[in-house]
mmCIF file of the protein (N, C-alpha, C, O) and its ligand, coordinates in Angstrom:
data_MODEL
# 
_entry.id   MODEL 
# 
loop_
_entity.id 
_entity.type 
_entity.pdbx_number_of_molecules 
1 polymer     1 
2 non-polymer 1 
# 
_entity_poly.entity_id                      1 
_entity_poly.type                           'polypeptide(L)' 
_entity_poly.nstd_linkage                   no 
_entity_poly.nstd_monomer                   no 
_entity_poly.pdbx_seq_one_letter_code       
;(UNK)(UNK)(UNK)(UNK)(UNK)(UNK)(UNK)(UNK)(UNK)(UNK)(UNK)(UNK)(UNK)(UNK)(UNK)(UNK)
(UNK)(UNK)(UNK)(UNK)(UNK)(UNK)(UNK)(UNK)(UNK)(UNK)(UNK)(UNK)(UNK)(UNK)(UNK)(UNK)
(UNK)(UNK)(UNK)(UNK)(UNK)(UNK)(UNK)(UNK)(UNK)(UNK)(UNK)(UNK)(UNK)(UNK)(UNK)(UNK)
(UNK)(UNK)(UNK)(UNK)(UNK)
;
_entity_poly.pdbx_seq_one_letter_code_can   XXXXXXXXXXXXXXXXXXXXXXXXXXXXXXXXXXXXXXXXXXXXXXXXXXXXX 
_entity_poly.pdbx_strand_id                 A 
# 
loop_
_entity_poly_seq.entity_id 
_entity_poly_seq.num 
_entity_poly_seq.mon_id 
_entity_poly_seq.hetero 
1 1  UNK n 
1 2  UNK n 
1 3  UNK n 
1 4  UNK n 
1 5  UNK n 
1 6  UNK n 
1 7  UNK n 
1 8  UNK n 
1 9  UNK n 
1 10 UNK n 
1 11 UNK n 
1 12 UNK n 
1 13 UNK n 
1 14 UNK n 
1 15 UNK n 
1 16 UNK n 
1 17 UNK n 
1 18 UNK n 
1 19 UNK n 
1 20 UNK n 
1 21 UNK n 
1 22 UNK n 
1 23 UNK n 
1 24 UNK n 
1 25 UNK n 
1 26 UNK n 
1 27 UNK n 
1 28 UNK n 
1 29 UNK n 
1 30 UNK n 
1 31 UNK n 
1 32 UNK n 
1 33 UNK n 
1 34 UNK n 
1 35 UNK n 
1 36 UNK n 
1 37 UNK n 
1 38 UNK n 
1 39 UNK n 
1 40 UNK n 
1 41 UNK n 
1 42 UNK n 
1 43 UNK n 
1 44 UNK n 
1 45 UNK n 
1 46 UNK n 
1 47 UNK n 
1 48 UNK n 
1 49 UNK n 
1 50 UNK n 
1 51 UNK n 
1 52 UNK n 
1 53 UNK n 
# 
loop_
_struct_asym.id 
_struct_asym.entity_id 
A 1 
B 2 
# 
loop_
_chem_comp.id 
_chem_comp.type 
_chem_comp.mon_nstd_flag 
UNK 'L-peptide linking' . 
ZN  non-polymer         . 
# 
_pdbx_entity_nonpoly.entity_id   2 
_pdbx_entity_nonpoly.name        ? 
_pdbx_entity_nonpoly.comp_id     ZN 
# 
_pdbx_nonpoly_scheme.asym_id         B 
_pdbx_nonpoly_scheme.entity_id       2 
_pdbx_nonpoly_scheme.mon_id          ZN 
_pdbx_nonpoly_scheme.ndb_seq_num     1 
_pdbx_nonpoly_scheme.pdb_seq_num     101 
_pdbx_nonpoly_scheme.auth_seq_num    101 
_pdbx_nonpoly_scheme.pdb_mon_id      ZN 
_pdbx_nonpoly_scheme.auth_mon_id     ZN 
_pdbx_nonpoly_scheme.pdb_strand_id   A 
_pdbx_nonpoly_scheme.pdb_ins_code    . 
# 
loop_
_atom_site.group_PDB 
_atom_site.id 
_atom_site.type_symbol 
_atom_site.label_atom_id 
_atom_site.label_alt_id 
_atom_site.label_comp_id 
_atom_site.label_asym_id 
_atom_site.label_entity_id 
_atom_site.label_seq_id 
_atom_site.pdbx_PDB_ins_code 
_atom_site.Cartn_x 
_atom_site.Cartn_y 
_atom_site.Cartn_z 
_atom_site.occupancy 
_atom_site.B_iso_or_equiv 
_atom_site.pdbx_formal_charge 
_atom_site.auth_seq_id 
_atom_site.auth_comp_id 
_atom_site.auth_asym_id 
_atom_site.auth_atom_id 
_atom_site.pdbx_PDB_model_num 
ATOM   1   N  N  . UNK A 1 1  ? -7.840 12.811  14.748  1.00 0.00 ? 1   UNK A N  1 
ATOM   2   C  CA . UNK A 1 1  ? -7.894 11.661  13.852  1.00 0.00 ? 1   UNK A CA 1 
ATOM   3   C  C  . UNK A 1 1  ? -7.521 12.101  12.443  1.00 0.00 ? 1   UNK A C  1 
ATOM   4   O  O  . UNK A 1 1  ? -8.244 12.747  11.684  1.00 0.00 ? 1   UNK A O  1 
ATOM   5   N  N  . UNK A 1 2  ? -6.143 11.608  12.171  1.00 0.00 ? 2   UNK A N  1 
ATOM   6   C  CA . UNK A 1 2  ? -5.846 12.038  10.426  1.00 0.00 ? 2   UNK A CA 1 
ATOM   7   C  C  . UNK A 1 2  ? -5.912 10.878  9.917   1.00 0.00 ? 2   UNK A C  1 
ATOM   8   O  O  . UNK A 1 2  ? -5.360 9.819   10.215  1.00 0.00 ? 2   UNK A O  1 
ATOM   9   N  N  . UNK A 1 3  ? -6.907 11.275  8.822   1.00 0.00 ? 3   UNK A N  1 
ATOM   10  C  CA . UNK A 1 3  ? -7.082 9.702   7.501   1.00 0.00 ? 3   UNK A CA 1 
ATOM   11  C  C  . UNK A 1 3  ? -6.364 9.881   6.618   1.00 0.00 ? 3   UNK A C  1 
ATOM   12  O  O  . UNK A 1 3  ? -6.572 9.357   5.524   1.00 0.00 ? 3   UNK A O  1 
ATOM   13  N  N  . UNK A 1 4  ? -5.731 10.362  6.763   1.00 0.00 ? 4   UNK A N  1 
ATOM   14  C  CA . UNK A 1 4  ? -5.916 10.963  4.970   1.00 0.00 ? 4   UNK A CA 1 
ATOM   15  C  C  . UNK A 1 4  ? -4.697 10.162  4.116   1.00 0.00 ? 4   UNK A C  1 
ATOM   16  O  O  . UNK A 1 4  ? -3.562 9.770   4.388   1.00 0.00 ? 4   UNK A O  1 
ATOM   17  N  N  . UNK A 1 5  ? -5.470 10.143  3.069   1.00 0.00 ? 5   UNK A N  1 
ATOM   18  C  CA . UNK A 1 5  ? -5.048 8.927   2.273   1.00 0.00 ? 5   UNK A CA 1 
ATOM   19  C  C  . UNK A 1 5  ? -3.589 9.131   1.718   1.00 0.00 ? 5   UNK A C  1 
ATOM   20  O  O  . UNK A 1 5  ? -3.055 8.220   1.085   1.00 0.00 ? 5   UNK A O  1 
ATOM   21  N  N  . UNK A 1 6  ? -2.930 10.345  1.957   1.00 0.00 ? 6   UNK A N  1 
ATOM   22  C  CA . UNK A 1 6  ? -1.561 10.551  1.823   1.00 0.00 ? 6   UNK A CA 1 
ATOM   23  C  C  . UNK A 1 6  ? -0.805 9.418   2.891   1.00 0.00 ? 6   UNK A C  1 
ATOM   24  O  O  . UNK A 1 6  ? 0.121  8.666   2.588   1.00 0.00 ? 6   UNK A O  1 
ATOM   25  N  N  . UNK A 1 7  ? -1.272 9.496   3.809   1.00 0.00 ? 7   UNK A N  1 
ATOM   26  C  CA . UNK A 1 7  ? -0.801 8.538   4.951   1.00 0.00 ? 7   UNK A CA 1 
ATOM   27  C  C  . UNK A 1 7  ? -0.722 7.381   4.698   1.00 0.00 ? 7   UNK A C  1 
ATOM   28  O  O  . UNK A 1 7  ? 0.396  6.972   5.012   1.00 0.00 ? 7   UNK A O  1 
ATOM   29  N  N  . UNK A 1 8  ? -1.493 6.434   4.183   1.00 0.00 ? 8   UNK A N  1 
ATOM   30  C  CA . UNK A 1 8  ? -1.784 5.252   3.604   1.00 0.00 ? 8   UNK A CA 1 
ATOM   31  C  C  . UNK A 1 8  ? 0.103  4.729   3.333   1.00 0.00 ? 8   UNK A C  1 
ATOM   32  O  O  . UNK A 1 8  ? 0.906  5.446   2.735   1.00 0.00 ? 8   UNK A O  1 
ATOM   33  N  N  . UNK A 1 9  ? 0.412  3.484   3.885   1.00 0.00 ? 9   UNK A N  1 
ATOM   34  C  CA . UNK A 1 9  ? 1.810  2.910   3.502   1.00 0.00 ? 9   UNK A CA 1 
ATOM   35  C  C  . UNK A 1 9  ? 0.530  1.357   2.407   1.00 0.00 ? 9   UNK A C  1 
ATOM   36  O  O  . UNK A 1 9  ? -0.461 0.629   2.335   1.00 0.00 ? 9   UNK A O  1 
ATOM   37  N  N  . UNK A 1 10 ? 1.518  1.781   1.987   1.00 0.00 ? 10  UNK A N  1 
ATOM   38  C  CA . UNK A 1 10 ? 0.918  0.056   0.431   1.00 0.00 ? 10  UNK A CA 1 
ATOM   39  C  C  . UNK A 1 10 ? 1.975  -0.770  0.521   1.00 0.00 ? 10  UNK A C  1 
ATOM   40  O  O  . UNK A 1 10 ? 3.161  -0.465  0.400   1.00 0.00 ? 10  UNK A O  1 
ATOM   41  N  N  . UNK A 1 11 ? 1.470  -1.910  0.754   1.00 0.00 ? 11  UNK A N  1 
ATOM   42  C  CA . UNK A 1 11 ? 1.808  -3.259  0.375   1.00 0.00 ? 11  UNK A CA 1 
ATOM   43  C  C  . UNK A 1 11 ? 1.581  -3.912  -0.795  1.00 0.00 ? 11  UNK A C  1 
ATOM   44  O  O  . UNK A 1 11 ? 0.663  -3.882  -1.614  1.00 0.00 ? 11  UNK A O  1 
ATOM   45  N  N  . UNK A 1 12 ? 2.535  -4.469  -0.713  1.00 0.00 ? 12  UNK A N  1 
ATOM   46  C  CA . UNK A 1 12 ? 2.449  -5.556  -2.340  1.00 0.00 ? 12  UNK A CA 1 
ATOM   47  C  C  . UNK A 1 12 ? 2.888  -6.616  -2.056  1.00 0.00 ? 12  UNK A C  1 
ATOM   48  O  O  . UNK A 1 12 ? 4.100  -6.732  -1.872  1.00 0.00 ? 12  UNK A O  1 
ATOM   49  N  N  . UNK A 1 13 ? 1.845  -7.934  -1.911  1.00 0.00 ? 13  UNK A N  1 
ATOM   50  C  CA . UNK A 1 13 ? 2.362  -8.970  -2.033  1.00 0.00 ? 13  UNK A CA 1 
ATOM   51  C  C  . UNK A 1 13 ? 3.183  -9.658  -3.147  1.00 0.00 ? 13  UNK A C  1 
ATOM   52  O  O  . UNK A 1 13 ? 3.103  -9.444  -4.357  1.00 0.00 ? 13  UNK A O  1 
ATOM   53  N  N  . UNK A 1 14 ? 4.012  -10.551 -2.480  1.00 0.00 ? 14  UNK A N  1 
ATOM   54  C  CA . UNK A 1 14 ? 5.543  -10.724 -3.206  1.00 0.00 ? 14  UNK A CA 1 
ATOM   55  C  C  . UNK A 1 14 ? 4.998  -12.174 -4.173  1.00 0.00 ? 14  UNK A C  1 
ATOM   56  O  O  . UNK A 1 14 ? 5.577  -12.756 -5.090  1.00 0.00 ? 14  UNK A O  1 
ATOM   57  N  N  . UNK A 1 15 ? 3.660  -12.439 -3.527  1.00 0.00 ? 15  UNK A N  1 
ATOM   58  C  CA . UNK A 1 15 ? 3.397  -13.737 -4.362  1.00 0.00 ? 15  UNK A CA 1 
ATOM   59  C  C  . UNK A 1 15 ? 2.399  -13.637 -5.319  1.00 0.00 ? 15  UNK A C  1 
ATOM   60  O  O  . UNK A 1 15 ? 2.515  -14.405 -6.274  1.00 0.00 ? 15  UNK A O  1 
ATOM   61  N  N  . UNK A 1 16 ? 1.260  -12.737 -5.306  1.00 0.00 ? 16  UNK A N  1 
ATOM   62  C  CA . UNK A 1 16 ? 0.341  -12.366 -6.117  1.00 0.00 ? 16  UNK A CA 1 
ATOM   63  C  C  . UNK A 1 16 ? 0.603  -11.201 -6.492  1.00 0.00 ? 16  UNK A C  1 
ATOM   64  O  O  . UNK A 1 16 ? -0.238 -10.916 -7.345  1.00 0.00 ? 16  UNK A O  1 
ATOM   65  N  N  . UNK A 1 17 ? 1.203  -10.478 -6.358  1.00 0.00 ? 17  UNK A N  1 
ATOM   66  C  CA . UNK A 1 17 ? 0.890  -8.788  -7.005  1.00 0.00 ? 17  UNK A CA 1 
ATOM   67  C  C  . UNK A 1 17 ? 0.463  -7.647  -6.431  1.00 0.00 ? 17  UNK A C  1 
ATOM   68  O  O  . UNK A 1 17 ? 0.681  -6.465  -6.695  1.00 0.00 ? 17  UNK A O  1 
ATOM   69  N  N  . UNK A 1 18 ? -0.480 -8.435  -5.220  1.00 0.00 ? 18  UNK A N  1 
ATOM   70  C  CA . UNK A 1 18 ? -1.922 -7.586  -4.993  1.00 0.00 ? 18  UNK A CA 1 
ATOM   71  C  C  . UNK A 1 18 ? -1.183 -6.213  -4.096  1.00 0.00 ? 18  UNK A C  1 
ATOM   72  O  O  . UNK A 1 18 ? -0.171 -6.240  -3.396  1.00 0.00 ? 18  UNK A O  1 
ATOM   73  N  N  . UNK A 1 19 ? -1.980 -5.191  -4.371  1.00 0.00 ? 19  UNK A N  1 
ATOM   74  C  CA . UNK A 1 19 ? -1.174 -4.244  -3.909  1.00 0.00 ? 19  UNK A CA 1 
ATOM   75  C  C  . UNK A 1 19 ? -2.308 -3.954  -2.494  1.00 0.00 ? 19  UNK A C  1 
ATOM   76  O  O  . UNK A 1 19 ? -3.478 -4.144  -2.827  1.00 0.00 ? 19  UNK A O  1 
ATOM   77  N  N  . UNK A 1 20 ? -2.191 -3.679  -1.522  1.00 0.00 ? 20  UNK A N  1 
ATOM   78  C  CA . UNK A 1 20 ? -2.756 -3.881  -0.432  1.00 0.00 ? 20  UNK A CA 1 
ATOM   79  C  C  . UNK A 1 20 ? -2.435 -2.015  0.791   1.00 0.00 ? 20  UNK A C  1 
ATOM   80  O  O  . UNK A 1 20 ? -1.476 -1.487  1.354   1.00 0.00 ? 20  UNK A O  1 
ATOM   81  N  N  . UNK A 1 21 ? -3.531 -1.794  0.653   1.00 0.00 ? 21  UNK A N  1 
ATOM   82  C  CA . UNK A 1 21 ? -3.302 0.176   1.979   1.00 0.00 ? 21  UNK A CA 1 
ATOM   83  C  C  . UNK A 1 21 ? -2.853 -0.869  3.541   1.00 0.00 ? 21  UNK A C  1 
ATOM   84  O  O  . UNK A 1 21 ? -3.657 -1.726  3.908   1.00 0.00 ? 21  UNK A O  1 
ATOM   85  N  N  . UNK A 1 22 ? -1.960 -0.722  4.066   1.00 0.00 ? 22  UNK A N  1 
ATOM   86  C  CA . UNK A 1 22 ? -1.748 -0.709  5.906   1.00 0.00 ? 22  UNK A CA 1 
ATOM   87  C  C  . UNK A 1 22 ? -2.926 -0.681  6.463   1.00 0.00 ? 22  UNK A C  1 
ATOM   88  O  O  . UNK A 1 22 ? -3.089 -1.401  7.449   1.00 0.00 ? 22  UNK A O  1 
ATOM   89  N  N  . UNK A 1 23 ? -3.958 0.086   6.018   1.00 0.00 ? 23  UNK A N  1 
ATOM   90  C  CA . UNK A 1 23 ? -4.902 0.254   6.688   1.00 0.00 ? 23  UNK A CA 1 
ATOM   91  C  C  . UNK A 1 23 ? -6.073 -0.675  6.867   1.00 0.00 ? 23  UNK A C  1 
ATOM   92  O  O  . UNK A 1 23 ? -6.933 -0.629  7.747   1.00 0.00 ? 23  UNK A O  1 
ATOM   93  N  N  . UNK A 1 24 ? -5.933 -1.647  5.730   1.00 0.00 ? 24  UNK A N  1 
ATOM   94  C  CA . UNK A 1 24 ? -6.692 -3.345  5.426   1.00 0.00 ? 24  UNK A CA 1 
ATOM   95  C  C  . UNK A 1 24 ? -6.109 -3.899  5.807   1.00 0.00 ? 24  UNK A C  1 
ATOM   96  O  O  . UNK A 1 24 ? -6.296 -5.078  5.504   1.00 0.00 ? 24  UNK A O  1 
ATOM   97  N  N  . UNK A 1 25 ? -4.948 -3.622  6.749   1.00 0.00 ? 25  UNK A N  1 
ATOM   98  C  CA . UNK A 1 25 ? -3.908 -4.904  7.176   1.00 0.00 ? 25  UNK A CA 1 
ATOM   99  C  C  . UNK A 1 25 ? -4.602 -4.917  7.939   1.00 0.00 ? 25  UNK A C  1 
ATOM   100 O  O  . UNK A 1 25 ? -4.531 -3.698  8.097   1.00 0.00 ? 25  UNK A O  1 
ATOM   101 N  N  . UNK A 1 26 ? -5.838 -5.429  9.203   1.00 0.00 ? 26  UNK A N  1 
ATOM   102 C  CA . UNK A 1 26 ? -5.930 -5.849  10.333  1.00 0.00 ? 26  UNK A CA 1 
ATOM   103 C  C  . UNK A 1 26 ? -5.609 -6.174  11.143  1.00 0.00 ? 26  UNK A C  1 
ATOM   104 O  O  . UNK A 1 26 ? -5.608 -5.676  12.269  1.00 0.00 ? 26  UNK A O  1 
ATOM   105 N  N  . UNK A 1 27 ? -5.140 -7.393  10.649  1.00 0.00 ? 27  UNK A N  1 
ATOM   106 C  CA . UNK A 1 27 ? -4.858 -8.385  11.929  1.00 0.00 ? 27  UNK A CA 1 
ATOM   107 C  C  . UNK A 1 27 ? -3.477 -8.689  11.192  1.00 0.00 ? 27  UNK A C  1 
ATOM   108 O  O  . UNK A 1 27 ? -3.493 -9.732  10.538  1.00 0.00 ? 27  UNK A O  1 
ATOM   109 N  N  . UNK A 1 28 ? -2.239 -7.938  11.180  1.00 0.00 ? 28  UNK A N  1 
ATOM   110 C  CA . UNK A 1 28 ? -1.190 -7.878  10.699  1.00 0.00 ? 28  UNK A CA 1 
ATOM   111 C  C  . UNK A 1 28 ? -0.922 -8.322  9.184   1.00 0.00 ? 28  UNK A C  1 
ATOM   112 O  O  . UNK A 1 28 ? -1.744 -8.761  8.380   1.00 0.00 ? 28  UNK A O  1 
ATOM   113 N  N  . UNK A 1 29 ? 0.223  -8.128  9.039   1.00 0.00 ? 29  UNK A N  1 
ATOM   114 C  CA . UNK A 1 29 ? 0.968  -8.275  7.600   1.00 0.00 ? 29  UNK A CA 1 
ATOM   115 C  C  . UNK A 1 29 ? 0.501  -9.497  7.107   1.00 0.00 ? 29  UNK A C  1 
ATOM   116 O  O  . UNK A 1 29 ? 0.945  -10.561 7.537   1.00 0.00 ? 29  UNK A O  1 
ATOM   117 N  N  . UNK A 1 30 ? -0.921 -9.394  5.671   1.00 0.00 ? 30  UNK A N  1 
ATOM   118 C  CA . UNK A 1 30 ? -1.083 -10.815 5.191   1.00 0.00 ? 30  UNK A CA 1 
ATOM   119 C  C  . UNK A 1 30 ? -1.881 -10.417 4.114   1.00 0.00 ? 30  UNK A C  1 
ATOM   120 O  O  . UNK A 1 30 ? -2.884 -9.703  4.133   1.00 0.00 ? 30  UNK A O  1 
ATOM   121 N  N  . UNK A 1 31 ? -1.312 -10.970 3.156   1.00 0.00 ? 31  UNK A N  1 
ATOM   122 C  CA . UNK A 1 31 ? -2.404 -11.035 1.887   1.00 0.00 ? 31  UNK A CA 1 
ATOM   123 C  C  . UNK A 1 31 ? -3.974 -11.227 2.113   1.00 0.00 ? 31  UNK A C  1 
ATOM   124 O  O  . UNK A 1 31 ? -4.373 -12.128 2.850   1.00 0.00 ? 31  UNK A O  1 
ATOM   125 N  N  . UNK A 1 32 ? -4.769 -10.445 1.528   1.00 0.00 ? 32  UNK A N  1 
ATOM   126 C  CA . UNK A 1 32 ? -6.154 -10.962 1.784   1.00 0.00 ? 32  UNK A CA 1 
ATOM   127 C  C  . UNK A 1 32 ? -6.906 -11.691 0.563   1.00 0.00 ? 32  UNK A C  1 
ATOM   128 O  O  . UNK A 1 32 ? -8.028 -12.168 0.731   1.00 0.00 ? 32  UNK A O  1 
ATOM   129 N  N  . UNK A 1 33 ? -6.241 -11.757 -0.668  1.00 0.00 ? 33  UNK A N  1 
ATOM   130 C  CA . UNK A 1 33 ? -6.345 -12.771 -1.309  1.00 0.00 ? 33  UNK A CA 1 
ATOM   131 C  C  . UNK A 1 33 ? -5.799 -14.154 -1.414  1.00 0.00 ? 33  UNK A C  1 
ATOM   132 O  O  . UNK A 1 33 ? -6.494 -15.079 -1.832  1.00 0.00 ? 33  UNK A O  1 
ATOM   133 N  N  . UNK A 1 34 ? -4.611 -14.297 -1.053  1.00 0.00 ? 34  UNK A N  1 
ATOM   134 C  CA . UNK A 1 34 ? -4.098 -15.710 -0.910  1.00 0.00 ? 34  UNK A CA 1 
ATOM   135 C  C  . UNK A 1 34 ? -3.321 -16.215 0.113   1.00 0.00 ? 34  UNK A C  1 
ATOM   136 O  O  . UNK A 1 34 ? -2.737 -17.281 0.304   1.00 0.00 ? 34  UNK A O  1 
ATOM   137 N  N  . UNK A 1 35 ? -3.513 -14.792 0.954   1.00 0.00 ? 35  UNK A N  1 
ATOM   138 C  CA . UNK A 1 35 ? -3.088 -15.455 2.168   1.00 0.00 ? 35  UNK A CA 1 
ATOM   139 C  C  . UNK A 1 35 ? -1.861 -15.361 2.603   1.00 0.00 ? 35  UNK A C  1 
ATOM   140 O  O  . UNK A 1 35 ? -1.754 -15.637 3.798   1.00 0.00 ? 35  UNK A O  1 
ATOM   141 N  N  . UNK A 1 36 ? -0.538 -14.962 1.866   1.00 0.00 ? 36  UNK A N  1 
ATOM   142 C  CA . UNK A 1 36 ? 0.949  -15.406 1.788   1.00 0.00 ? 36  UNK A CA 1 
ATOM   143 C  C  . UNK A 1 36 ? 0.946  -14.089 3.008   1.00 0.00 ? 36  UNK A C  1 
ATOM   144 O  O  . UNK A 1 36 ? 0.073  -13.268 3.289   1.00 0.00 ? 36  UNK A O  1 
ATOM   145 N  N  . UNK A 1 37 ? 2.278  -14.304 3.541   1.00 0.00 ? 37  UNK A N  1 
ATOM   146 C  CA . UNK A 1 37 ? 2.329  -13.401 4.878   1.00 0.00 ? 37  UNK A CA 1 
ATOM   147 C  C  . UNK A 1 37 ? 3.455  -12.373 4.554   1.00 0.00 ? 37  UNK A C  1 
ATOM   148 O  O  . UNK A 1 37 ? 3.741  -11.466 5.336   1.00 0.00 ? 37  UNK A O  1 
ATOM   149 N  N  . UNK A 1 38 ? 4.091  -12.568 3.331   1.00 0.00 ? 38  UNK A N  1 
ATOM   150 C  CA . UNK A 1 38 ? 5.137  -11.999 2.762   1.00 0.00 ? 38  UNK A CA 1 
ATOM   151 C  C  . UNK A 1 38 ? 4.863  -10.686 1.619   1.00 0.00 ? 38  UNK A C  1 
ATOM   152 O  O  . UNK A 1 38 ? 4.711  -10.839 0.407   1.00 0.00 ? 38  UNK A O  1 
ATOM   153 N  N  . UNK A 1 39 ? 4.846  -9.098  2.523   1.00 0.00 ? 39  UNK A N  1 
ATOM   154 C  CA . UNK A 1 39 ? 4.193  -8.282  1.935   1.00 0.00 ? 39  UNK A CA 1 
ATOM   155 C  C  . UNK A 1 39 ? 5.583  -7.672  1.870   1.00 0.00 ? 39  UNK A C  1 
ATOM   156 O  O  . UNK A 1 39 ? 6.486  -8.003  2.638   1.00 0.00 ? 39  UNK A O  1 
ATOM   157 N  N  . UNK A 1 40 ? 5.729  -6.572  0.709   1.00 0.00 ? 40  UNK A N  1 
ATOM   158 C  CA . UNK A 1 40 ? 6.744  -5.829  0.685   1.00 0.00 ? 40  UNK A CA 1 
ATOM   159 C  C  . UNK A 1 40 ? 6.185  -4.353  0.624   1.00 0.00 ? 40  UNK A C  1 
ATOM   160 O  O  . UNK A 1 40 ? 5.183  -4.158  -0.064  1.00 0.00 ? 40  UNK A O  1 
ATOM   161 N  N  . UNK A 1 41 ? 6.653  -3.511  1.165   1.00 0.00 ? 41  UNK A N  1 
ATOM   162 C  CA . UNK A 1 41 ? 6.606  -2.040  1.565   1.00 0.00 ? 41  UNK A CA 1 
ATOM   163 C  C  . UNK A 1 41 ? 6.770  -1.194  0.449   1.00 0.00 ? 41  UNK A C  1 
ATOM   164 O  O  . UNK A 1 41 ? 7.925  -0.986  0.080   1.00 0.00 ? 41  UNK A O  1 
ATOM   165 N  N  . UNK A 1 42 ? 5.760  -0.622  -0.210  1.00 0.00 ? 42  UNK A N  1 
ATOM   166 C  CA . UNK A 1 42 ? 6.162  0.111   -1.304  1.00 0.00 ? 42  UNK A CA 1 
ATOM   167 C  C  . UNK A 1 42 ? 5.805  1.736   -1.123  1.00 0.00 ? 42  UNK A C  1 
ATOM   168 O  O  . UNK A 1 42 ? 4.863  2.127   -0.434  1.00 0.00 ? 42  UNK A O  1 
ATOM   169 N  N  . UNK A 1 43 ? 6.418  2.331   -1.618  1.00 0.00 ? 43  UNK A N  1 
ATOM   170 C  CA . UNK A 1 43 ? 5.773  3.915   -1.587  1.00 0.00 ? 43  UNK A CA 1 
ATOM   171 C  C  . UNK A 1 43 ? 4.776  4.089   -2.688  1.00 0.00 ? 43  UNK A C  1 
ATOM   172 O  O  . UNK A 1 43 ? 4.757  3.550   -3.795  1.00 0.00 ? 43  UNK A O  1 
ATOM   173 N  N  . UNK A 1 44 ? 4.109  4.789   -2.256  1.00 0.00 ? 44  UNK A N  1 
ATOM   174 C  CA . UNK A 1 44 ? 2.740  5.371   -3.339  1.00 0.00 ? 44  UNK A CA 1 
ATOM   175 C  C  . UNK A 1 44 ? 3.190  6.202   -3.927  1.00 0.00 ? 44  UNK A C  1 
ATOM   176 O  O  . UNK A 1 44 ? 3.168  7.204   -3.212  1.00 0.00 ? 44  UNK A O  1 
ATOM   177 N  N  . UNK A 1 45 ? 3.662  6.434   -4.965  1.00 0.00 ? 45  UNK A N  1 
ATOM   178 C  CA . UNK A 1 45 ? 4.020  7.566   -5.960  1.00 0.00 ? 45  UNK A CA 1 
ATOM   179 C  C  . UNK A 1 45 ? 3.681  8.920   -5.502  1.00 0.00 ? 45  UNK A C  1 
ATOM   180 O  O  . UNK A 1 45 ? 2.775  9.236   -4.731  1.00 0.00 ? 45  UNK A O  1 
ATOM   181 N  N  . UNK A 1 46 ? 4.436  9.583   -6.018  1.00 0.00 ? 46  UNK A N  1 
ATOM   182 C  CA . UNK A 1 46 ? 4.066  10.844  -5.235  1.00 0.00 ? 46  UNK A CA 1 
ATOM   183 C  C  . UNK A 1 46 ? 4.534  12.057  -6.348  1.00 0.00 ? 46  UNK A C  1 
ATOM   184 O  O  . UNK A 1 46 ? 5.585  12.684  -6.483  1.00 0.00 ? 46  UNK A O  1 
ATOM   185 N  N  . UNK A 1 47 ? 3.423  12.071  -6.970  1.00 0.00 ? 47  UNK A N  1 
ATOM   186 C  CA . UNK A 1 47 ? 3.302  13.336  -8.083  1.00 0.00 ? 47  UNK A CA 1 
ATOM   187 C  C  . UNK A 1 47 ? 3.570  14.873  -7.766  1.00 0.00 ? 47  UNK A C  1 
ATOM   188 O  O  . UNK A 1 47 ? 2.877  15.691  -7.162  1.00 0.00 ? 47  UNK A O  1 
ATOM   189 N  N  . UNK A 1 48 ? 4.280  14.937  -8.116  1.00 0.00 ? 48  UNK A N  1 
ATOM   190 C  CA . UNK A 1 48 ? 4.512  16.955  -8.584  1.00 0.00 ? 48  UNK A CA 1 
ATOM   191 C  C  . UNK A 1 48 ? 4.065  17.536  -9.682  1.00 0.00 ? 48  UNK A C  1 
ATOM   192 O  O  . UNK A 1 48 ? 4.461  17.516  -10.848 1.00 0.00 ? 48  UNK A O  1 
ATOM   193 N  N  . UNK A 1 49 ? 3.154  18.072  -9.128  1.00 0.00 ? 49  UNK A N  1 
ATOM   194 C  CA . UNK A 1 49 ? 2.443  18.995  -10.007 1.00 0.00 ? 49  UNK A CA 1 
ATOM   195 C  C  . UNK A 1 49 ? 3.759  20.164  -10.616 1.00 0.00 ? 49  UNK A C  1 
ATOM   196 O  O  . UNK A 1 49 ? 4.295  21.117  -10.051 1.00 0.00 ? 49  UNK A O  1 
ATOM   197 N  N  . UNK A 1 50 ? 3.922  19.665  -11.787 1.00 0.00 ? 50  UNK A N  1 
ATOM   198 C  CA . UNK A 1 50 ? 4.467  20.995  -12.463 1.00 0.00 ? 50  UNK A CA 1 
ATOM   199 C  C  . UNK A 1 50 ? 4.156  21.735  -13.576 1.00 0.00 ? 50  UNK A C  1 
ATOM   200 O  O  . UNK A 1 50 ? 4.072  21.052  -14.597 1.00 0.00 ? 50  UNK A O  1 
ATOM   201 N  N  . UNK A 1 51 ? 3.983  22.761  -13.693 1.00 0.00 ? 51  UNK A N  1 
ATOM   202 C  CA . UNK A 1 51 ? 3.207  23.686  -14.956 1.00 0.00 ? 51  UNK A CA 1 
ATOM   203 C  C  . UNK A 1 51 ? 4.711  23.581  -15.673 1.00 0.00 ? 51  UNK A C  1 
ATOM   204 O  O  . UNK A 1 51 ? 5.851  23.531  -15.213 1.00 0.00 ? 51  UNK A O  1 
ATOM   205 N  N  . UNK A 1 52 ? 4.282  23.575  -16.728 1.00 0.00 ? 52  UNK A N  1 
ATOM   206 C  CA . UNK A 1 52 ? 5.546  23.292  -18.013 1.00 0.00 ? 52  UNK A CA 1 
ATOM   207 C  C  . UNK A 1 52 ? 5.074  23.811  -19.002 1.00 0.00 ? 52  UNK A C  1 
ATOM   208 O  O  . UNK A 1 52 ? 4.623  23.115  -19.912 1.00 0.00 ? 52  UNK A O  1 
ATOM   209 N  N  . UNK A 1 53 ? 5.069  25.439  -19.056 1.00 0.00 ? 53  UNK A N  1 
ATOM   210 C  CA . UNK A 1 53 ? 4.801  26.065  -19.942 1.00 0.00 ? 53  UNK A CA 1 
ATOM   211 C  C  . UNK A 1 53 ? 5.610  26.435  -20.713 1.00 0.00 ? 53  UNK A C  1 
ATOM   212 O  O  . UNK A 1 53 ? 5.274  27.124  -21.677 1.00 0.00 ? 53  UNK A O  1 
HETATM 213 ZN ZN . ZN  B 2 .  ? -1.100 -12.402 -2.315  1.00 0.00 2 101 ZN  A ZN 1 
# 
């Protein structure tokens, strides 16, 4: 069982904003604030650590 929150795909609904983990999707692709069924697929940023000395 891997959780780990690197895994996590985010949604963003296209009508409110709300940014939403795959993993609150339940019962498929749907806003859980307003409901709209129209989520768009975003990547979670993904930081590099760089020393910049
Ligand atoms: Zn929404």
């Amino acid at each position: 069982m891997v959780g780990e929150e690197e895994q996590a795909i985010l949604y963003q609904c296209v009508r409110c904003g709300t940014i939403v983990k795959s993993s609150e999707l339940e019962l498929g692709i749907r806003c859980p604030y307003c409901r709209y069924r129209v989520l768009k697929k975003i990547r979670p940023p993904v930081v590099k650590r760089v020393l910049a000395r």
